[in-house]
C-alpha positions as CSV (number, residue, x, y, z in Angstrom):
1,X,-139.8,-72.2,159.1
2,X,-140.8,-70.3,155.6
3,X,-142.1,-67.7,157.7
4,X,-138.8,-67.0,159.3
5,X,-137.2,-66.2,156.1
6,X,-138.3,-62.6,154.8
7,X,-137.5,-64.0,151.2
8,X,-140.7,-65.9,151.8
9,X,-142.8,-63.1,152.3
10,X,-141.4,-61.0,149.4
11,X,-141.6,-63.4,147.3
12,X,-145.1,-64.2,147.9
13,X,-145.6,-60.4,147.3
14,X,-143.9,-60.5,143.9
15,X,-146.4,-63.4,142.7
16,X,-149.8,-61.5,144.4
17,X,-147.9,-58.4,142.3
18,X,-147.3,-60.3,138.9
19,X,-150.8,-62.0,138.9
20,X,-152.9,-58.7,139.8
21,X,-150.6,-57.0,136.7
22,X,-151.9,-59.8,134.6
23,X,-155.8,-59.1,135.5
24,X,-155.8,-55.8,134.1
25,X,-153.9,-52.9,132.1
26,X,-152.9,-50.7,134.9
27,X,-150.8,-47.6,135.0
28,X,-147.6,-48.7,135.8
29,X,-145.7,-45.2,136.2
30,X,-143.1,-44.8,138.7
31,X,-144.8,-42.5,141.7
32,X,-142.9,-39.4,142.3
33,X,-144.3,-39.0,146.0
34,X,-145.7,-41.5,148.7
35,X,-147.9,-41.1,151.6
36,X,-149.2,-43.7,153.8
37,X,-151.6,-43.0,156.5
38,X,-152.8,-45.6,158.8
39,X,-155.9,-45.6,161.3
40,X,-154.3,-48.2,164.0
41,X,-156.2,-50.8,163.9
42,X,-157.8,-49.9,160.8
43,X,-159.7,-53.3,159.7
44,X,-162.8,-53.5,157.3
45,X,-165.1,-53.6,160.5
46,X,-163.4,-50.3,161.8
47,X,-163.9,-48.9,158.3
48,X,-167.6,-50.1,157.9
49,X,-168.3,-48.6,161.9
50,X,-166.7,-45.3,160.8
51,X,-168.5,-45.2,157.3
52,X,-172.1,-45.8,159.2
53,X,-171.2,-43.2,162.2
54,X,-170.5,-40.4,159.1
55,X,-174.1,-41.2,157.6
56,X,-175.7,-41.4,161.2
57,X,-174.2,-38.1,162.2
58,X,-176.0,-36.7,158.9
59,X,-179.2,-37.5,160.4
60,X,-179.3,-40.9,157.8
61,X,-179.0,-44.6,158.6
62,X,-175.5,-44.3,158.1
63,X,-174.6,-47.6,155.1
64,X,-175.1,-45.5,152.4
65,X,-172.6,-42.9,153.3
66,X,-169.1,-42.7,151.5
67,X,-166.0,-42.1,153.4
68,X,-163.9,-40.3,151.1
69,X,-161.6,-43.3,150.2
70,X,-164.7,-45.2,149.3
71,X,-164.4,-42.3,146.1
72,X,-161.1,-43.8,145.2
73,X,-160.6,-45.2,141.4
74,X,-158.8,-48.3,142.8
75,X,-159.4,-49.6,146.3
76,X,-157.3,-53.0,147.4
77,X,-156.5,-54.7,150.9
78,X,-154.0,-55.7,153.0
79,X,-153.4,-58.5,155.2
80,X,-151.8,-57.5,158.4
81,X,-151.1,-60.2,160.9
82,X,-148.4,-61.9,163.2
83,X,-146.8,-64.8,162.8
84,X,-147.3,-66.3,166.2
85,X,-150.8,-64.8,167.4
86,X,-154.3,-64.9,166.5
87,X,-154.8,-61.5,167.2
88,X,-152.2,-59.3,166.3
89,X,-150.3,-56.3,168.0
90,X,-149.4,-52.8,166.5
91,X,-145.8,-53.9,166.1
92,X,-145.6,-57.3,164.3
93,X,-148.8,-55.9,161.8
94,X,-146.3,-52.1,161.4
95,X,-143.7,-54.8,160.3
96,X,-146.2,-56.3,157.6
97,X,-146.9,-53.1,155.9
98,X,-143.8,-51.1,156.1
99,X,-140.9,-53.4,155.6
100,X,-143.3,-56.5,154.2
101,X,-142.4,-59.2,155.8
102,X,-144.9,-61.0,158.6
103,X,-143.2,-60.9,162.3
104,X,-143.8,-62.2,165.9
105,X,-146.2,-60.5,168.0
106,X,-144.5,-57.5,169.7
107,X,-141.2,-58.0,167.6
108,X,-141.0,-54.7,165.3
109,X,-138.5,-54.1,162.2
110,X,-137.4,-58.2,162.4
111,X,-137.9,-60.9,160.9
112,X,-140.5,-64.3,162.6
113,X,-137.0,-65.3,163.4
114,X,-136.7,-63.2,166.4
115,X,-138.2,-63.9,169.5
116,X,-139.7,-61.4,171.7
117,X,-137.6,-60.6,174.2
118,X,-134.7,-61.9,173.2
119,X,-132.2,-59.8,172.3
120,X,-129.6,-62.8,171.2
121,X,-132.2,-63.4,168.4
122,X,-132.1,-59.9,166.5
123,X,-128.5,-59.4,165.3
124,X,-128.9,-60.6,161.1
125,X,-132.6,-60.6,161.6
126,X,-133.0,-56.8,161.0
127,X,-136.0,-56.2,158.1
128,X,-135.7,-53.0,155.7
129,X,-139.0,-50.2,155.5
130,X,-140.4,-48.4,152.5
131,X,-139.1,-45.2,154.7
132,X,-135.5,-46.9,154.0
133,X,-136.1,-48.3,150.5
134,X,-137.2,-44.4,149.5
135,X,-134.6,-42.3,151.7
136,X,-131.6,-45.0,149.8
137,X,-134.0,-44.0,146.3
138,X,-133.0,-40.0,146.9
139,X,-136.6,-38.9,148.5
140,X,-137.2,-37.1,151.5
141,X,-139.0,-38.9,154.1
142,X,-141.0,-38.4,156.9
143,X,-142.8,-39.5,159.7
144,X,-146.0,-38.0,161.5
145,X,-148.0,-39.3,164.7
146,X,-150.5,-39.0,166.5
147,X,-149.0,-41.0,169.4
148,X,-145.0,-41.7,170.4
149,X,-142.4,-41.2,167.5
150,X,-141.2,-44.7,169.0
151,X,-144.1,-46.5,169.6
152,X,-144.9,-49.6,167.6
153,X,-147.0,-48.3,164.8
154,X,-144.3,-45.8,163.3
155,X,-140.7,-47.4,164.7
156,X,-140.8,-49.9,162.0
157,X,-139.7,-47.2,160.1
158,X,-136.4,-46.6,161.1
159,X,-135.9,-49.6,163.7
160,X,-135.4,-53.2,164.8
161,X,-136.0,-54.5,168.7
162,X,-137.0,-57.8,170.1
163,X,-139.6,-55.6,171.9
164,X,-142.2,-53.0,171.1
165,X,-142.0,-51.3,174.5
166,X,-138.2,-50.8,174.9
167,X,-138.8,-47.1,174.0
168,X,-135.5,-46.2,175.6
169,X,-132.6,-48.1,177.6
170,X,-135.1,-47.6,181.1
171,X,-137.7,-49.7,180.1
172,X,-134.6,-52.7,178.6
173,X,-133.8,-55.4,181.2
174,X,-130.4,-56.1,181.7
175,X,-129.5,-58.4,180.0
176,X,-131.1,-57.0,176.7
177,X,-128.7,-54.2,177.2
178,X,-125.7,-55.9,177.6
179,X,-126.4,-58.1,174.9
180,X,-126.1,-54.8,172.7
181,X,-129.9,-54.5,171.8
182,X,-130.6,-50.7,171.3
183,X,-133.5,-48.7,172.8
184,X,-136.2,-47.7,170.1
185,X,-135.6,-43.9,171.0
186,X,-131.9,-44.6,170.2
187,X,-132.5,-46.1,166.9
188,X,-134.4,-42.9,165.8
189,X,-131.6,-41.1,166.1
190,X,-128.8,-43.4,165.0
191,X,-130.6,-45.9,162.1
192,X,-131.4,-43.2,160.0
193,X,-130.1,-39.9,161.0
194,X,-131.5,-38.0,157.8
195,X,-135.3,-38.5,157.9
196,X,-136.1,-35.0,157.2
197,X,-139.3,-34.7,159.3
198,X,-140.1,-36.1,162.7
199,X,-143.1,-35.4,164.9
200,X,-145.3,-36.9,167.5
201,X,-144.9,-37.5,171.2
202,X,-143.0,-38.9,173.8
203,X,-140.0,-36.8,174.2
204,X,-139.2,-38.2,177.9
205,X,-137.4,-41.3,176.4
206,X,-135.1,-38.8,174.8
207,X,-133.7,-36.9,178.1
208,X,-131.5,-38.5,181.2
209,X,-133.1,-40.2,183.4
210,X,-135.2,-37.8,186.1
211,X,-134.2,-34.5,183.9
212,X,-137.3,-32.1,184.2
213,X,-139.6,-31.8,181.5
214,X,-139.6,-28.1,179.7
215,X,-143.6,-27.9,179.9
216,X,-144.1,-30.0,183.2
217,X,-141.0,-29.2,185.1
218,X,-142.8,-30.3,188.5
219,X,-144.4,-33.6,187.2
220,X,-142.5,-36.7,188.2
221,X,-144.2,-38.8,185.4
222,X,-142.9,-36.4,182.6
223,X,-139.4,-37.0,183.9
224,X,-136.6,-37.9,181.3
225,X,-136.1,-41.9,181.6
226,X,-132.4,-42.6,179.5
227,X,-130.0,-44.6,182.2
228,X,-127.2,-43.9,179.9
229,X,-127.6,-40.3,180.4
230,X,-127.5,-38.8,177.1
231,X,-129.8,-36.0,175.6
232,X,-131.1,-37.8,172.1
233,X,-132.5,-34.6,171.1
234,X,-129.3,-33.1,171.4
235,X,-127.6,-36.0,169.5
236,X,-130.0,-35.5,166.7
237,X,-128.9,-32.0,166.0
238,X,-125.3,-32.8,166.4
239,X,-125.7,-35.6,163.9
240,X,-126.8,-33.0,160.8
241,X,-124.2,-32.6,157.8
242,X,-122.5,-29.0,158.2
243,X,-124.4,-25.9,156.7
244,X,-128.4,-27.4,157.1
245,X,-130.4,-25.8,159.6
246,X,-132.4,-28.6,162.1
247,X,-135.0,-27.7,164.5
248,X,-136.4,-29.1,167.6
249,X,-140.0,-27.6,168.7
250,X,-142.1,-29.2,171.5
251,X,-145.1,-26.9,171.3
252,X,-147.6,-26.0,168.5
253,X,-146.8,-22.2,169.0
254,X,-142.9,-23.0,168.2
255,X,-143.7,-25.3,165.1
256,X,-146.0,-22.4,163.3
257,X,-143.3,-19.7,164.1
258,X,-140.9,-21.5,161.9
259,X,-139.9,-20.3,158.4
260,X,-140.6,-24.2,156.7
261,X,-138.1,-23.1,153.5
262,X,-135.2,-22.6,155.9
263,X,-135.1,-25.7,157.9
264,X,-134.0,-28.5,156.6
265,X,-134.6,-31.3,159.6
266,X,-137.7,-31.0,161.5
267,X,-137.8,-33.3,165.0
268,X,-140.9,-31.9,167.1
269,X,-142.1,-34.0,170.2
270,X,-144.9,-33.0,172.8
271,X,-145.0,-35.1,176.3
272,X,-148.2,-36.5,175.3
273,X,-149.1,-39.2,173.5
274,X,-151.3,-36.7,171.1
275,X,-149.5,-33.9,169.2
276,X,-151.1,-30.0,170.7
């Protein structure tokens, strides 16, 4: 039942904090900028495999090569896991490091209290991110992907859903829906409409359902997927404060064209799950 409350967990943080300050004489500045990148799935074993495969590919036995964060002047680690699993999912382990507070397998931006699935269980369950915390502190924020702006790894940024894969109201049952849970896709749009820059892929669950996709008008699979019918791309421009400039690009050509000093909101999706 501890788990459930997201006091627990920051609480528990506060102590690991307060007894690692203790240990040592350590800066304690307040950062002016934060960047967090994250290999999915990036345990120690990934790390070691990737540090071995660097030395290998220099012709050595590959152990005694450095990765360039093995350079760092302070290296620590995080435990990432779900609540309710043994091995855990993208979303519950997005929730542990981003809003810091441990979550049920395939729940994302919630508390343990919410069940996955269950819509009826998210309303007063909703968990906070550093992208929040930051964007509330007066920062700009931003997120970059390498896969969907709403899948699991990044959405615990800006969102809270019962389900990882409810990337827009097409993939909700209906009972989710009219239980008032929003799409993931939505959220982006409406939970935080001033995150400065947003890019990755997966623009379909953005557009109406079947609307054609501007690089693969003739593919069926690239199709828009919305049931409520609304262009979320167009939403997110309308949503801007008068006088700032916001850009949509979908393709690599239209993102280098732009002049970066005179946009103010950046939202760039490709249909693929990898940025071109």
């Amino acid at each position: 039942d501890r788990e459930k409350d997201p006091e627990y967990w920051r609480g528990q943080a506060q102590e690991t904090l307060r007894a690692a300050l203790r240990l040592q004489r350590l800066n304690q500045n307040v950062a002016k900028n934060l960047i967090l990148f994250l290999g999915d799935g990036m345990g120690v074993s990934t790390v070691t495999a990737a540090r071995i495969l660097k030395g290998q590919l220099q012709n050595h036995k590959g152990e005694e090569s450095l990765l360039e964060m093995d350079k760092f002047p302070y290296v620590a680690l995080a435990k990432t896991y779900n609540t309710n699993a043994q091995v855990p999912d993208s979303a519950g382990t997005a929730t542990a490091y981003l809003c810091g507070v441990k979550a049920n397998e395939g729940t994302v931006g919630v508390s343990a209290g919410v069940t996955r699935d269950r819509c009826n269980t998210t309303k007063g369950q909703e968990v906070t991110s550093i992208l929040r915390w930051a964007k509330d502190g007066g920062k700009a924020v931003g997120i970059v992907t390498t896969t969907r702006v709403t899948h699991a790894t990044p959405s615990a940024a800006y969102a809270h859903s019962a389900n990882r894969d409810w990337y827009s109201d097409g993939e909700m049952p209906p009972d989710a829906l009219e239980g008032g849970c929003k799409d993931i896709a939505r959220q982006l749009v409406e939970n935080i409409p001033d995150i400065e820059v947003i890019l990755g892929g997966g623009r379909k669950y953005m557009f109406p359902k079947n609307a054609s996709d501007v690089e693969y008008p003739h593919e069926d699979k690239h199709r828009g997927t919305r049931l409520d019918r609304r262009d979320l791309v167009q939403a997110w421009h309308d949503a801007k404060p008068p006088g700032k400039v916001a850009k949509y690009v979908w393709h690599r050509r239209d993102l280098l064209a732009l002049n970066l000093s005179r946009v103010d909101f950046l939202l760039g999706e490709s249909w693929h799950p990898r940025v071109p």
